[in-house]
C-alpha positions as YAML, in Angstrom:
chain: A
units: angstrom
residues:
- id: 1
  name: UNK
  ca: [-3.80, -10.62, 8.43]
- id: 2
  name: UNK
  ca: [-1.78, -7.81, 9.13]
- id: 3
  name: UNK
  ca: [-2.37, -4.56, 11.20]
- id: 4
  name: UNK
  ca: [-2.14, -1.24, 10.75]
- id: 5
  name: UNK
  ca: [1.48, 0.59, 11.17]
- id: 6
  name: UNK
  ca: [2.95, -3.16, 9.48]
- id: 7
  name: UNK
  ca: [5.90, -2.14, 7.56]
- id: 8
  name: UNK
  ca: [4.98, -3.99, 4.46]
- id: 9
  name: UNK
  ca: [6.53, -4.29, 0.79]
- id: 10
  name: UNK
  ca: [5.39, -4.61, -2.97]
- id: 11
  name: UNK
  ca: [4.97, -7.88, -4.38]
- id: 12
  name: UNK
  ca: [4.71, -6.74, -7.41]
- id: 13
  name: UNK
  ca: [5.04, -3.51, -9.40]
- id: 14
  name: UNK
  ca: [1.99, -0.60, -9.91]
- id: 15
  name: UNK
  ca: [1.89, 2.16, -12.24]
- id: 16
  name: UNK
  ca: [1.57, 5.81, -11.30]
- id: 17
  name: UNK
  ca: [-2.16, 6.47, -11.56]
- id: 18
  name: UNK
  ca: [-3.99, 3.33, -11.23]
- id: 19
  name: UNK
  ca: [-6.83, 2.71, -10.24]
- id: 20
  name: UNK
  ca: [-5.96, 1.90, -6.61]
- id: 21
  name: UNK
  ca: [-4.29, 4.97, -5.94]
- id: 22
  name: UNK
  ca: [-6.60, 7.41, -4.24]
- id: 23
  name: UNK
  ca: [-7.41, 10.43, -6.34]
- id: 24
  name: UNK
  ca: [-5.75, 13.66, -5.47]
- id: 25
  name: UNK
  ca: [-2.70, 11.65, -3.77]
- id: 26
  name: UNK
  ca: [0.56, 11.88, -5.10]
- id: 27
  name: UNK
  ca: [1.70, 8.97, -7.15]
- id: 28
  name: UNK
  ca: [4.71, 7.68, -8.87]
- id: 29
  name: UNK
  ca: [5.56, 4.39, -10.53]
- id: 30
  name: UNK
  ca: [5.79, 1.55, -7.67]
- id: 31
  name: UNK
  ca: [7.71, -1.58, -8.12]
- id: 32
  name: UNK
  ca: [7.93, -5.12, -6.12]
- id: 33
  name: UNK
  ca: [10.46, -4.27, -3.42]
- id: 34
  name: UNK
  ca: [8.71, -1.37, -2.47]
- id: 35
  name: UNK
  ca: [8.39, -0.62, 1.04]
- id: 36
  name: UNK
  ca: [5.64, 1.19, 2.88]
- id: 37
  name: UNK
  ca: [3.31, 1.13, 6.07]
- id: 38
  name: UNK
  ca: [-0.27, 0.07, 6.35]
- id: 39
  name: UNK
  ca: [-2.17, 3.11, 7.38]
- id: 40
  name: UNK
  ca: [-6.03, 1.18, 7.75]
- id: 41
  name: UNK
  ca: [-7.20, -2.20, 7.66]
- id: 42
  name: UNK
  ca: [-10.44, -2.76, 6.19]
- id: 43
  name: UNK
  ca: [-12.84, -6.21, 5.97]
- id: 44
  name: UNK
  ca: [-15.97, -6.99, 4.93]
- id: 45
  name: UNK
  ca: [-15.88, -10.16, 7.00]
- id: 46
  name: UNK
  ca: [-13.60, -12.47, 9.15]
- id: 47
  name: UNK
  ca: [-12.25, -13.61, 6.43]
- id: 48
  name: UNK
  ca: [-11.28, -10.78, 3.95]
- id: 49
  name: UNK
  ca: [-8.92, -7.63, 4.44]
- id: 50
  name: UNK
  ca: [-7.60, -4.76, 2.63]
- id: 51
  name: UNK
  ca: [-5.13, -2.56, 3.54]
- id: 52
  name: UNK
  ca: [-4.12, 1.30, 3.13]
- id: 53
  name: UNK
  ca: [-0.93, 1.34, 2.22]
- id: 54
  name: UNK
  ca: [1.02, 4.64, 1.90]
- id: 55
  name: UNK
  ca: [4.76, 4.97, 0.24]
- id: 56
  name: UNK
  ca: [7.20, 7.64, 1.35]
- id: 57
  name: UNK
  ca: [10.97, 8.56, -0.23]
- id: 58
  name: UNK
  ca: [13.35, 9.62, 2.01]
- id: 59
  name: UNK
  ca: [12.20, 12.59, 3.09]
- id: 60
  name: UNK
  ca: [8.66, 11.81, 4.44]
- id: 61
  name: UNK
  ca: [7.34, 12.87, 1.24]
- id: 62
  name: UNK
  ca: [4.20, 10.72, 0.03]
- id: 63
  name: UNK
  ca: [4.81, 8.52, -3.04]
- id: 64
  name: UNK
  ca: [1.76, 6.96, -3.25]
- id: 65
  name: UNK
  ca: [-0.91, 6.18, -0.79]
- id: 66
  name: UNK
  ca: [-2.76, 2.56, -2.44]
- id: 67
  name: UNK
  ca: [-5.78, 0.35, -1.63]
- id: 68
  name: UNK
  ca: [-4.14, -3.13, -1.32]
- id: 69
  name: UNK
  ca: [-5.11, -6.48, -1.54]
- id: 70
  name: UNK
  ca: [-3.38, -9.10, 1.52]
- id: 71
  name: UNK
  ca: [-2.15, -10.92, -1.81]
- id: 72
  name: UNK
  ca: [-0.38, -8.27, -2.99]
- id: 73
  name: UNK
  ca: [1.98, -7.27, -0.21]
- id: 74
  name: UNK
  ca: [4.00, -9.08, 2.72]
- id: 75
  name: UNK
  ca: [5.56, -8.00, 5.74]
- id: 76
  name: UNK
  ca: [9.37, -6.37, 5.72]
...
């Protein structure tokens, strides 16, 4: 499990516009390597969790802000 403010990166790459990206969000093409910062943690049980996960460039600017999986990212 991780928590929220985890600095977290991309196991694998997502394309701008899919459909865990939240609507009205900026995003750009993300690829494994990524890094970003889990902004909410969210279970249906004990057992289960999904994360918020937003992506910034260098100058604090959103790149994408994505419904994760715990599969699908690890800590930096």
């Amino acid at each position: 499990m991780f928590h929220e403010n985890d600095a977290v990166k991309l196991k694998h790459n997502i394309p701008a516009q899919s459909s865990i990206t939240w609507r009205d969000a900026p995003s750009v093409d993300l690829v494994a390597g990524d890094r970003g910062t889990i902004v909410a943690v969210y279970t249906n049980d004990s057992a289960h969790y999904e994360y918020e996960v937003e992506f910034v460039d260098e100058d604090g600017m959103t790149r994408g802000l994505l419904h994760l999986k715990e599969e699908e990212i690890e800590l930096f």
